[in-house]
C-alpha angles and dihedrals in degrees: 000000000000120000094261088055093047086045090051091039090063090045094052085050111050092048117026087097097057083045094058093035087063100034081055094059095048089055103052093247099303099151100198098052085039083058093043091051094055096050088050084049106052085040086064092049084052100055089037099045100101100036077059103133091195088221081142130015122285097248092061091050090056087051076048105062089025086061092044092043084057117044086041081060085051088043090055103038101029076225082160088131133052128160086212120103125240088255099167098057089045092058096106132145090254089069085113088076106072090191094056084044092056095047082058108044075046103060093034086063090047087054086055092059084053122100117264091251092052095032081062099040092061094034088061091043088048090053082056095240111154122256091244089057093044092050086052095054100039091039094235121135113258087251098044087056089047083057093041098050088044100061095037089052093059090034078062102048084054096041087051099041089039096033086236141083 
C-alpha cells in the first residue's frame, strides 16, 4: 500500500461513520442507498484528494461533498418522503428504555417532515459538529445557522408534542 492509499485509508476511517450517519438521515433510513451514497462519496474524496486546498479542515470537505451527494440524489430521485424511520441513528445504548426509544424514533420522524436544507442543518449539529462548521458546509452565514438551529429546534419540540411540524 503506497503513502496516498494509507493517507486515504485513515480518512475513510475517521469519518465514514459520520458519512452514513448523514446519508442516513437524507434518505429517510434506507440503509442500502445510505450505503451506496457513502461509497459514492468516499469515491469523490479519492479522485479530489489531491486537488484538496485545505482552505477548512478535511473533515468539513468530506460534510461538503456528503451534503451535495446527497441532495443531487434527492434531486434525481425526488426521494424528499419516506414512511421509514432514521434506525441507524436511533440505535443508541438507552435503548433499554423504551420510553426514551420511542421520543427518538419520534423526533427523527419529525426531521424527515423537515425541509432538505434544514434536514441537513440539524443532521450536521446532531452529529455535534460546531455552527461555524456547519455554516461552512451548507454555505449559510454563522448567524443565519444559529437562527436556523434555533427554529427547527422549537419546530421539533412541537412536532414531537403535536405529532406534526
Amino acid at each position: 500500500m503506497n503513502e496516498e492509499q494509507s493517507h486515504f485509508e485513515k480518512i475513510y476511517q475517521s469519518n465514514y461513520q459520520k458519512v452514513i450517519r448523514v446519508c442516513m438521515g437524507y434518505v429517510n433510513g434506507n440503509d442500502a442507498l445510505a450505503k451506496d451514497l457513502t461509497q459514492e462519496v468516499f469515491v469523490k474524496v479519492w479522485e479530489n484528494l489531491a486537488s484538496f486546498r485545505e482552505e477548512a479542515s478535511i473533515a468539513t470537505w468530506i460534510y461538503r461533498i456528503t451534503v451535495n451527494t446527497c441532495l443531487l440524489q434527492l434531486r434525481k430521485k425526488k426521494y424528499l418522503r419516506g414512511n421509514e424511520i432514521f434506525e441507524k441513528l436511533t440505535e443508541t445504548p438507552e435503548e433499554s428504555n423504551p420510553s426514551k426509544e420511542n421520543q427518538l424514533k419520534k423526533m427523527y420522524q419529525c426531521i424527515n417532515k423537515l425541509p432538505k436544507n434544514s434536514r441537513g442543518v440539524i443532521l450536521l449539529e446532531l452529529e455535534g459538529l460546531p455552527q461555524k462548521e456547519i455554516a461552512e458546509i451548507m454555505g449559510l452565514s454563522h448567524e443565519a445557522v444559529r437562527v436556523r438551529i434555533h427554529r427547527i429546534k422549537n419546530s421539533l419540540t412541537q412536532c414531537v408534542k403535536n405529532d406534526s411540524i
